[in-house]
C-alpha positions in Angstrom: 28.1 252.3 -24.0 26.9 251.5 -27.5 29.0 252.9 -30.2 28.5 256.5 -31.7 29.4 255.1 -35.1 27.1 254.6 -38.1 25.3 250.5 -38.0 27.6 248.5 -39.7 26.8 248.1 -43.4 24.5 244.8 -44.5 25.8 241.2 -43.9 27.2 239.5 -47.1 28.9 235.9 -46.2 27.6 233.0 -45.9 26.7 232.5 -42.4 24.1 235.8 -42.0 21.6 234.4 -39.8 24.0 232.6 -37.7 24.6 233.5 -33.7 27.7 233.0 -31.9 28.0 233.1 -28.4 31.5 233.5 -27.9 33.2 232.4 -24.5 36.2 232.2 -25.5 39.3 234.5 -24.8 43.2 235.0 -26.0 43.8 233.5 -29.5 42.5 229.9 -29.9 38.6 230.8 -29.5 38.8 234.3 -30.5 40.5 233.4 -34.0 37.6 231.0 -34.7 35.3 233.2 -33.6 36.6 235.5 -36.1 36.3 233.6 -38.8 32.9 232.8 -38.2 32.1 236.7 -38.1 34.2 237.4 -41.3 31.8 234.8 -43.0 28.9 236.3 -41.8 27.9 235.2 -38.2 26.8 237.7 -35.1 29.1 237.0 -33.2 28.4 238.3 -29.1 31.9 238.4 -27.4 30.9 237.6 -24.0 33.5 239.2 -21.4 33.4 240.1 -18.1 32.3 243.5 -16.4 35.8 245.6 -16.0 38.3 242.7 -17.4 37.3 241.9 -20.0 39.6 239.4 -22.1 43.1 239.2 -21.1 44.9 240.1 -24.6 43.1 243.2 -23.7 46.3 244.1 -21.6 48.9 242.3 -23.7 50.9 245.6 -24.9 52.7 247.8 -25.6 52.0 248.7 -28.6 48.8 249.7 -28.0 45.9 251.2 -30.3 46.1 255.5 -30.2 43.2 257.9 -29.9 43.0 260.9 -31.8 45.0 262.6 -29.4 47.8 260.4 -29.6 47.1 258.6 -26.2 47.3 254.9 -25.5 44.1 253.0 -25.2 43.1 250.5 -23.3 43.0 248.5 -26.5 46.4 246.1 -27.6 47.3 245.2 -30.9 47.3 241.2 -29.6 43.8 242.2 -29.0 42.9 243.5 -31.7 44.4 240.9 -34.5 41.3 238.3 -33.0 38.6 240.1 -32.7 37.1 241.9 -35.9 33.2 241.4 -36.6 32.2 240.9 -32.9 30.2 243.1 -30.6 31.0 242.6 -26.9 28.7 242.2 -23.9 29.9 242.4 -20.5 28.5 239.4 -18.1 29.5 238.1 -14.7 28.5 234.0 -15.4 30.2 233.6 -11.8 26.5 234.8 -10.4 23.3 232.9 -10.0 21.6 235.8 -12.0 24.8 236.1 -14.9 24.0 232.2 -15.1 21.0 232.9 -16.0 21.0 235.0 -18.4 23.7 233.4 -20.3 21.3 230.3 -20.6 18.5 232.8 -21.9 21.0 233.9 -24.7 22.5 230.5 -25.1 18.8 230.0 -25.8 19.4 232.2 -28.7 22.0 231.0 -30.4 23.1 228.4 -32.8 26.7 227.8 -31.9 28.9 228.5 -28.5 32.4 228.6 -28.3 34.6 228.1 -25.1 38.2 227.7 -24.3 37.9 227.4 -20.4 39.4 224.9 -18.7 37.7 221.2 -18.5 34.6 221.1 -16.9 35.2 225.0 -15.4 31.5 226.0 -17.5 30.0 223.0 -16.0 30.4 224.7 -12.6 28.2 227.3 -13.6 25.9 224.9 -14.9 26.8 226.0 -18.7 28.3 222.8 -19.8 27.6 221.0 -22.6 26.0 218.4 -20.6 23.6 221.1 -18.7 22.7 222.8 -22.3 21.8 220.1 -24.6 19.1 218.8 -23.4 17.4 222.1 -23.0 18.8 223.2 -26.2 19.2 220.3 -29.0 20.0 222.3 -31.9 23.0 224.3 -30.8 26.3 223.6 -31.9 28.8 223.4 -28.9 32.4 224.0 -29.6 35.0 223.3 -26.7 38.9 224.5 -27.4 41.6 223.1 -24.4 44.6 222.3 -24.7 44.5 218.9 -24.2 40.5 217.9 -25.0 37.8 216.3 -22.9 39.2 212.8 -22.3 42.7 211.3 -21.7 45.2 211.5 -19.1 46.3 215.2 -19.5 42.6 216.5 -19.5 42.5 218.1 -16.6 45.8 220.6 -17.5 45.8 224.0 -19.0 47.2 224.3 -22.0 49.2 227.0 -23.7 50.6 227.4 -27.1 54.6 227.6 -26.2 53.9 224.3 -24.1 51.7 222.6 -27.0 54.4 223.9 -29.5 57.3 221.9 -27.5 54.8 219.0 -26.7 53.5 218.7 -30.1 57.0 218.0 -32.2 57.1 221.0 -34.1 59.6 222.5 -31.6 62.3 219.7 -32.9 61.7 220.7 -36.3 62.2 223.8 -36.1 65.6 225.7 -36.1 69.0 225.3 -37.1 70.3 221.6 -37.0 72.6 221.1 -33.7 70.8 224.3 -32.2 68.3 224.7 -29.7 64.7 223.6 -30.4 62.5 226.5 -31.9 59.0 227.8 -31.6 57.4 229.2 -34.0 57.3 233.5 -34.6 53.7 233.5 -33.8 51.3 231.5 -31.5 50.7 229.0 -34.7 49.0 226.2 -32.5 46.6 228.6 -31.2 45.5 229.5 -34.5 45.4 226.2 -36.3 43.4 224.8 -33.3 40.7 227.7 -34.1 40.9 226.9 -37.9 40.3 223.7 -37.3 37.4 224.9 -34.7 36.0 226.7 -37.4 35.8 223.8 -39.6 34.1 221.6 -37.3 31.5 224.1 -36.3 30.8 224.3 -40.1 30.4 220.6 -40.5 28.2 220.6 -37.6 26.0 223.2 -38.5 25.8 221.4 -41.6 24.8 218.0 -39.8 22.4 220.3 -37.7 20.6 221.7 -40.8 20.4 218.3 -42.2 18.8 216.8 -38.5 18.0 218.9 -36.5 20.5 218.1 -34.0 23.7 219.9 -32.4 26.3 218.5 -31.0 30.0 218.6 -28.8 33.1 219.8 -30.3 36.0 218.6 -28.7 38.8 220.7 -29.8 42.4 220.2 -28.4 45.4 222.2 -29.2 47.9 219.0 -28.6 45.7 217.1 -31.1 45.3 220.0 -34.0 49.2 220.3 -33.4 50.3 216.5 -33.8 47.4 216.5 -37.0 49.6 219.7 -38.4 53.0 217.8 -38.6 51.6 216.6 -42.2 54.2 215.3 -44.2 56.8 215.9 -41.0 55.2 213.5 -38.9 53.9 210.9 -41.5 58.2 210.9 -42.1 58.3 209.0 -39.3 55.2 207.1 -39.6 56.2 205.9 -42.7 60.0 205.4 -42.1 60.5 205.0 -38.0 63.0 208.0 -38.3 62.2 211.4 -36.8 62.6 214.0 -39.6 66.2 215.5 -39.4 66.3 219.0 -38.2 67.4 221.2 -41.6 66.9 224.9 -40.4 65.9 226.7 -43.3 66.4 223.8 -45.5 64.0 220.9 -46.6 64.2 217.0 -45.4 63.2 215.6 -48.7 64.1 218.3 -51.7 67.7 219.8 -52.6 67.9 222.9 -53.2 65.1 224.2 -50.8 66.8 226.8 -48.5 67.5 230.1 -48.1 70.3 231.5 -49.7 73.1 235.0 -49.5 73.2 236.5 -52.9 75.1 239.3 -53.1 73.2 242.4 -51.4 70.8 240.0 -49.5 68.8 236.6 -48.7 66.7 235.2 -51.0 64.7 231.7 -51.4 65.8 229.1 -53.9 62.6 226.1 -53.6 63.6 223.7 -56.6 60.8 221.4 -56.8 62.0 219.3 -59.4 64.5 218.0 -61.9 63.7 220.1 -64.5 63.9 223.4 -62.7 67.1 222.6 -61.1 68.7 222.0 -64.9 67.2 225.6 -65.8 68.5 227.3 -62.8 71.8 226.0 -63.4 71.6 226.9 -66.9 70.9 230.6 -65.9 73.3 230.2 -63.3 75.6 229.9 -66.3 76.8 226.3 -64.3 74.7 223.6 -67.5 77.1 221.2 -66.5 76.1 220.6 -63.0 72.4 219.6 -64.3 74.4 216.5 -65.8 76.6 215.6 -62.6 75.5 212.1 -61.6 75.9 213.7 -58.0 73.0 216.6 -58.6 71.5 215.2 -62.0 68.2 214.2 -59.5 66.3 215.3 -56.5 67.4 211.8 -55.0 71.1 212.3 -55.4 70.7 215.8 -54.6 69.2 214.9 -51.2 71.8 212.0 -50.6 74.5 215.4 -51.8 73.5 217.3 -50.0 76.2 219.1 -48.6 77.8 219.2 -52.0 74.6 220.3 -53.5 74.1 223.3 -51.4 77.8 224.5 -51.6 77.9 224.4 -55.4 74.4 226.7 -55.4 75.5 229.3 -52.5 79.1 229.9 -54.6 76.9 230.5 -57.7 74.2 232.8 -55.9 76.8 234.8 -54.0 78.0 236.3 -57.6 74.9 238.2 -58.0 72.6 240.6 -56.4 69.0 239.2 -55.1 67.4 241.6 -58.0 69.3 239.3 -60.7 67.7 235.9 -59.2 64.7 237.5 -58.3 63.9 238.6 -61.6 65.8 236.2 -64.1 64.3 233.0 -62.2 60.9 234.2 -62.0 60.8 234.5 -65.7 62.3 230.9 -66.5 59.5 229.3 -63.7 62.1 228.7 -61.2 60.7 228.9 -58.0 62.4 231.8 -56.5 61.2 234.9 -53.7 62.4 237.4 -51.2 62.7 237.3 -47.2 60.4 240.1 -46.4 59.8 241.7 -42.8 56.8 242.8 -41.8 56.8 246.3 -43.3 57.4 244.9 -47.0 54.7 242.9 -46.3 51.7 245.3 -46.0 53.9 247.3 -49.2 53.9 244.3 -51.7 51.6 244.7 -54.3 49.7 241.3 -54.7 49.2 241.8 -50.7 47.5 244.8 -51.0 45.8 244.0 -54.1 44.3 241.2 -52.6 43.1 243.3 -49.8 45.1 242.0 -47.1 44.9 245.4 -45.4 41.5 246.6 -44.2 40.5 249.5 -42.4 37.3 250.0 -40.3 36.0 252.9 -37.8 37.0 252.4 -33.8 35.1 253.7 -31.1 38.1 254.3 -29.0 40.7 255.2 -31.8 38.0 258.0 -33.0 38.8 257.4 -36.3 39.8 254.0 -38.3 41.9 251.4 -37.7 43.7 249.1 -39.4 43.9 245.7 -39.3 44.7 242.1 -41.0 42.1 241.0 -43.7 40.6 238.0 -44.2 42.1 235.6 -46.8 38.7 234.0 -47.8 37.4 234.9 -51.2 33.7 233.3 -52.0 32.6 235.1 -55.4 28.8 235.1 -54.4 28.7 235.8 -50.4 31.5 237.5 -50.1 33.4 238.3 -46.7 32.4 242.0 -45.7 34.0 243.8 -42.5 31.1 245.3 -40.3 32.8 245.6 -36.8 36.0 246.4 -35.5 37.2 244.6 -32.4 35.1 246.4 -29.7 36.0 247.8 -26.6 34.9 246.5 -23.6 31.1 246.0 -23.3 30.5 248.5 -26.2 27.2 246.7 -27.0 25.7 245.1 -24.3 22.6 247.1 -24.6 22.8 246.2 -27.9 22.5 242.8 -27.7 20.4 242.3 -25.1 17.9 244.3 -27.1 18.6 242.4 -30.4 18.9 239.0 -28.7 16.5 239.1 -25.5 14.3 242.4 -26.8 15.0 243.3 -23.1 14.0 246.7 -22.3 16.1 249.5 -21.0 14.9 249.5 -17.4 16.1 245.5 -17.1 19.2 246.3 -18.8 20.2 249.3 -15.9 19.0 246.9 -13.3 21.3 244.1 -14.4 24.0 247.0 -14.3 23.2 248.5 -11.2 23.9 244.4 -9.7 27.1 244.1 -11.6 25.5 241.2 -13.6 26.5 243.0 -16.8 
């Protein structure tokens, strides 16, 4: 049912103007979609009648009603979907097929994470759209791409994680291999999603012509390893698993002062001699054996003992605040809850709120990091419930009139 709330307030970002048709589900498509609405975009989350997409059911916790019931709605769910609006459509049927190509028809940019060649099936592939459709920007996220000897696979982030290297970077050395505390190549495969659809509507703009993204999680994962995998490009040595510490700078851990953990990330010679100094240790800075970042990392062991005995002596307050003054590189461990309570956070807005239709009341949520100074990121939608504005859309998008709509309802089409 459309929503009973007020229409969202006037587009600001850069992309007003721009469509999304968004067949994507879980994380990888839906967190590029979202980025594409914070900047502006109408994004129409296409889902189908009485599933809808499967982070839908990922819970507990779920999002509460007034009441204090359980929705329908999970948080998973809810962290990937802001400034959409959701249509229900069955593209399994001859007549769903159908109308996706009408509103294909209608938009600049589509964005899929099926499996290879499962769209084409239905005859929504790039291959069947382009022709018809020259201008629109397709956008395909697998885990493995379009070509090459895996293509054919699904892909899943934990898999991609392991597959990718990142898995043998992470964790303590001699322990077991480590993913990472969220679904990280999920979300830098929709980054980089985003940024390609960008550079293509760009090209578009410029020609007149869309194109074929061919996104891969495997490949944004491998690109990702940055200075981790160009370690071994460079030297023919896999980087050294170090936990919490770093392969290349000493001291760059975590550390146990007196009351708690802290970080200690000296970048440089210069620091290291003023942390010692307000460690009240001068000496060490001299010590042929710690004097450089060099002989740090070849001392490593030495290096690290000499700084955890010194930080032990003091509370994480004392380090905290004495090292922040002198430009020592210095910060706390925080969980989740201290998060949302620091104060740059929130003064940077990292905490929105907007109105839910199930929730009856709003809901909070993660805010985008993006700050443009003249087409700013505005929040219009939250993430909708299940086909909450199919009518909606197929009005805005088609101008298809009410008596269509409940027909394509009555079917099961929508």
């Amino acid at each position: 049912m459309p929503s009973k709330h007020p229409p969202a307030p006037p587009v600001t970002g850069p992309l007003a103007g721009v469509r999304v048709l968004d067949m994507s589900r879980v994380l990888a498509g839906p967190s590029c979609t979202q980025i594409l609405g914070d900047l502006g975009a109408d994004v129409v989350k296409v889902e189908k009648p009485g599933q809808g997409d499967d982070t839908r059911r990922w819970g507990p916790p779920y999002l509460e009603d007034a009441e204090g019931t359980p929705t329908g709605e999970s948080s998973y769910y809810l962290s990937a979907n802001r400034n959409k609006r959701s249509l229900t459509l069955d593209f399994t049927k001859p007549e769903g097929q159908a109308l996706a190509r009408r509103l294909v028809g209608h938009a600049d940019v589509l964005v899929e994470n099926y499996r290879t060649g499962t769209l084409a099936r239905y005859g929504l592939g790039y291959d069947d759209l382009h022709i018809a459709y020259p201008r629109l920007v397709y956008c395909s996220i697998t885990g493995f791409g379009q070509t090459g000897p895996y293509a054919a696979r699904a892909g899943y982030d934990f898999m991609v994680q392991g597959m990718g290297g990142i898995m043998s970077l992470t964790g303590e050395p001699g322990g077991q291999p480590m993913k990472t505390g969220v679904a990280i190549a999920d979300l830098m495969a929709g980054t980089y999603a985003a940024i390609g659809i960008l550079a293509a509507l760009r090209h578009r703009d410029l020609s007149g012509r869309g194109q074929h993204l061919d996104m891969a999680l495997l490949d944004t994962q491998v690109a990702w390893l940055s200075n981790a995998g160009q370690y071994f490009l460079t030297s023919g040595t896999p980087v050294p698993r170090t936990g919490n510490g770093h392969p290349t700078i000493v001291p760059y851990q975590t550390f146990e002062a007196a009351d708690g953990w802290i970080i200690l990330a000296v970048g440089n010679d210069e620091q290291f001699r003023r942390f010692c100094t307000f460690a009240g240790r001068p000496e060490l800075a001299d010590d042929p054996r710690f004097a450089t970042n060099p002989a740090r990392v070849g001392n490593r062991a030495e290096t690290v003992a000499e700084v955890a005995a010194l930080i032990r002596r003091q509370p994480a307050a004392h380090w905290l605040e004495g090292l922040e003054r002198l430009g020592v590189p210095c910060g706390p461990i925080n969980d989740i809850p201290a998060v949302f309570a620091d104060p740059q956070v929130q003064a940077r807005g990292m905490r929105v709120s907007l109105e839910h239709a199930a929730a009856g009341g709003p809901v909070d949520l993660i805010g985008s990091p993006v700050r443009l100074s003249e087409t700013p990121v505005n929040y219009r939608y939250a993430p909708p419930t299940l086909g909450q504005h199919t009518e909606t859309v197929l009005s805005d998008w088609l101008h298809m009139q009410p008596d269509e709509v409940a027909r394509l309802r009555q079917t099961g089409v929508i």
